[in-house]
N, C-alpha and C positions, 0 to 999 in steps of 0.2 A: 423051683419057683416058677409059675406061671406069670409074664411078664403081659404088661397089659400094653395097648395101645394110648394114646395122647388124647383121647380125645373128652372121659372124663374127667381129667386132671385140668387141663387147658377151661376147660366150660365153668368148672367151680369156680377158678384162679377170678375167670373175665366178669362173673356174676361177684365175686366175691372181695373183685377191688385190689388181688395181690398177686403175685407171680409165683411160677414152677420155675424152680432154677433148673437149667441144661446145663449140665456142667461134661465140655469133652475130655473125653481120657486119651487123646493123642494118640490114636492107634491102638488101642488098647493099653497103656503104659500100666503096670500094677499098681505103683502108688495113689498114682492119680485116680485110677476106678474104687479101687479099696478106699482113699480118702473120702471121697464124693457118697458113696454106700454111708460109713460111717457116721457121715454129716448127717445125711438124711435121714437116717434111723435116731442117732440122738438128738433131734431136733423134732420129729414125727412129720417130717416132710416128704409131700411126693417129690418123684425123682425122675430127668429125663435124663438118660446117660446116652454120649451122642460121642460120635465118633468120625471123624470130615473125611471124607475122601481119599486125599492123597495121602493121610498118615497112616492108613490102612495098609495099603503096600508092603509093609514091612510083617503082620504077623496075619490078616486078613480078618473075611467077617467071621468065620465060624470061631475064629478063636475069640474076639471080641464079646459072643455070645454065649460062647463055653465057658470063656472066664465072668462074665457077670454072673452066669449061674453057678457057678464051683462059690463064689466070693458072698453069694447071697443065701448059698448054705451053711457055708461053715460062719457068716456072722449072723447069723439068725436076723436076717432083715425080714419086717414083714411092712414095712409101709410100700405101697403102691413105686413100682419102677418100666417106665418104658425103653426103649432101648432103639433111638433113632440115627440114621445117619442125616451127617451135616453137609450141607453141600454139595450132593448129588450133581453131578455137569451133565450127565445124561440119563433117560428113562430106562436102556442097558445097564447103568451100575446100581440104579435103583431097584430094578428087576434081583440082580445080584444081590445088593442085602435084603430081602423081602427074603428071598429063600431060603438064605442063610440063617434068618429066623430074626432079624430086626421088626418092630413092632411099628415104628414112623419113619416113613421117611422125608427128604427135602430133596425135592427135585428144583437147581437153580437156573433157572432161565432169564434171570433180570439182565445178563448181559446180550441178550439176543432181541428181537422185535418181539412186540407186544402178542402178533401171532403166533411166532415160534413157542415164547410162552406160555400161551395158554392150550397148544397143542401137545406141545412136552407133558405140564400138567395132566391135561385129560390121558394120556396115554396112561401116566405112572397109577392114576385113579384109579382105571381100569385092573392093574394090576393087583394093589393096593388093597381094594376093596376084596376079590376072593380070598387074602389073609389075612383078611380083619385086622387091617393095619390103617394107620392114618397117613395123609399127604400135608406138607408144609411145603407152599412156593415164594416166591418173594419177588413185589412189585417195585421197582423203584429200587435202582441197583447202591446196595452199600459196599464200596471200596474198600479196599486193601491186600486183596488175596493175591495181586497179582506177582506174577516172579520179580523177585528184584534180577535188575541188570546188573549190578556192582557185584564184589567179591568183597568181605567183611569179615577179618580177623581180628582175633582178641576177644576181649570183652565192651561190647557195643553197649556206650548211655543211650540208657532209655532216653527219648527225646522227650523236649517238656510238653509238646500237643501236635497235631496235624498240620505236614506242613501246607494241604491245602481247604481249601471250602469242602464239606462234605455236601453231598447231594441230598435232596428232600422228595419225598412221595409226595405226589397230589392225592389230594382227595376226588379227584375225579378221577385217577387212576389204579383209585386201589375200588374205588366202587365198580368200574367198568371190568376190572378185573375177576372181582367176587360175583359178578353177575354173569361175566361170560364161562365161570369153570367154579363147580362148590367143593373152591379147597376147606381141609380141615384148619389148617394154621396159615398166619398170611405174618410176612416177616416184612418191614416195611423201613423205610429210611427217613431216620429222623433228627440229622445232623451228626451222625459216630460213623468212625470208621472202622474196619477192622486193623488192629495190630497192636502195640506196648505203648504205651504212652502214661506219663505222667497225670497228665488233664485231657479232658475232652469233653469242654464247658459250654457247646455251642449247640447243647441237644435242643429243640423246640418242644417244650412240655405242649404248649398250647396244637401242634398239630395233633401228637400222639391222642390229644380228648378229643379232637375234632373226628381223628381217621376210627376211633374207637366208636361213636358216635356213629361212623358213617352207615361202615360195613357190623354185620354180626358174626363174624370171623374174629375165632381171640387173635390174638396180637402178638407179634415176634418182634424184640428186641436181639437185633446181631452189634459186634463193634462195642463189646465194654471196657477196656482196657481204659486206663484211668478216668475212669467213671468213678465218682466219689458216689459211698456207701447213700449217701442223702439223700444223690441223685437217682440212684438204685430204687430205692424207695420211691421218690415222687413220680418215676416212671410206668410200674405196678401201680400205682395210686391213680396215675393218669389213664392207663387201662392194656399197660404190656402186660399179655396172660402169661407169657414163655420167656425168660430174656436169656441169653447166649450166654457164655463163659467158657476162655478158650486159652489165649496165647497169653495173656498174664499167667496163668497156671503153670504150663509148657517154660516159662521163662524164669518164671520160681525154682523148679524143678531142676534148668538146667544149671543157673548161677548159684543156688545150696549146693549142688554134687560140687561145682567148681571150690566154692569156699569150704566145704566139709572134706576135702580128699588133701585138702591144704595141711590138714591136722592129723592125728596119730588114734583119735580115740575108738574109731572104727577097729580098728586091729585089719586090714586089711580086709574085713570082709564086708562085702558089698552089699547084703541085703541091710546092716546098721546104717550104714549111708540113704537108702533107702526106707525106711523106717520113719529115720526123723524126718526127711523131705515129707514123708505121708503126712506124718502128725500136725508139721506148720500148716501142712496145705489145705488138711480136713478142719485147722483152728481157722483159716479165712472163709472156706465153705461155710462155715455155722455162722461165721458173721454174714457172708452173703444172704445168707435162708434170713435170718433172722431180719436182717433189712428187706427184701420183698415184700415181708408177711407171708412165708409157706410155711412157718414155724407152727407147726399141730395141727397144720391142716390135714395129714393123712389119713 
């Protein structure tokens, strides 16, 4: 399967009022990329399959790539799938998945000065652009990725929301952004954080129309973890073209293994374990698609 770039799916999405769900496969995890395909196909939704940075470590890009394409022949997917990485810390790792055969990538520069930024940017473009790949940057830094300092055993509650104020993009800085470097996708902060949470009730609808408005760059939602399915929606509606989906999956994933390895029915073998984690996780996928509006869009 010939994997496409982000940038006709993203263009429809922002003309057309609803969102591409990015759903990461955690380093490439089986379930979780086979769930995400599955979704996508019986719902006729494009597809961005994104994969962050540090979870790569563990099996790398080529196999990320090998494996979306081994999964997309043998389920006969034919709706539209890009294959981007998440959270790029440098134009070097972005360089690295480009060649590995990733179609988008996100080069993150929100934590550094507005120059470093838009220089990192223009370099990955640079890159980008000879393999017909798209670039996603992101102005106006959304929290959470950072290492915790604790050590945290057992099975950690979810907490009920954020224990602090999230930050907010200006509009004058995602416009000075979009004017200074022509990314493809602009990932932008608009009250969410990244990580597991219950609730995360403090989005500002009314910026996201504004910043939508501002710039003509679709729109990236990162930080959905208890984002109620409504919210999902009114955010697509307000004009996120791409919205994230990351560590609520990753956290499914790990607490089902926990509770399923509790019982006998597997028979000890590990891919039944695995199996049924797919099946829950591709039945929340379909509700996600279905709440954006990418449901038949492919």
């Amino acid at each position: 399967m010939l994997f496409v770039n982000a940038t006709s799916l993203v263009r429809a999405a922002k003309t057309g009022g609803y969102a591409v769900p990015a759903f990461n496969t955690n380093g490439a995890t089986y379930a979780l990329t086979r769930a995400a395909l599955e979704a996508a196909q019986a719902t006729r939704s494009p597809l961005i399959l994104q994969v962050y940075q540090p979870n790569i470590a563990y099996r790398g890009f080529p196999f990320f790539v090998a494996q979306a394409r081994a999964l997309c022949a043998d389920l006969g997917i034919t709706v539209p799938v890009c294959l981007q990485l998440d959270h790029g810390k440098s134009p070097a790792v972005c360089r690295e998945a480009l060649a590995a055969g990733l179609t988008s990538v996100m080069i993150d520069g929100s934590h550094e000065s507005f120059e470093t930024n838009v220089a990192w940017t223009r370099a990955v473009l640079d890159v980008a652009r000879a393999h017909g790949a798209t670039v996603e940057a992101e102005i106006g830094y959304v929290a959470g990725n950072e290492p915790k300092a604790e050590s945290q055993l057992g099975r950690v509650p979810v907490p009920e929301r954020p224990s602090f104020v999230p930050g907010k993009t200006t509009v004058a800085e995602a416009v000075a952004f979009a004017k200074a470097v022509p990314v493809d996708l602009l990932a932008v902060a608009v009250g969410t954080i990244h990580g597991v949470y219950q609730h995360q009730p403090d989005i500002d609808f009314g910026l996201v129309a504004e910043l939508n408005a501002a710039v003509d760059v679709p729109l990236v939602q990162h930080g959905t973890g208890g984002v109620s399915l409504a919210d999902l929606a009114r955010l697509a509606q307000a004009g996120m073209a791409k919205i994230n989906f990351g560590e609520p999956f990753r956290y499914t994933y790990v607490q089902r293994f926990g509770e399923l390895i509790d019982g006998m029915e597997h028979q000890w073998h590990a891919w039944r374990i695995d199996e049924a984690i797919k099946n829950e996780l591709k039945a929340d996928m379909v509700r996600i698609i279905e709440a954006i509006g990418s449901a038949g869009r492919a």
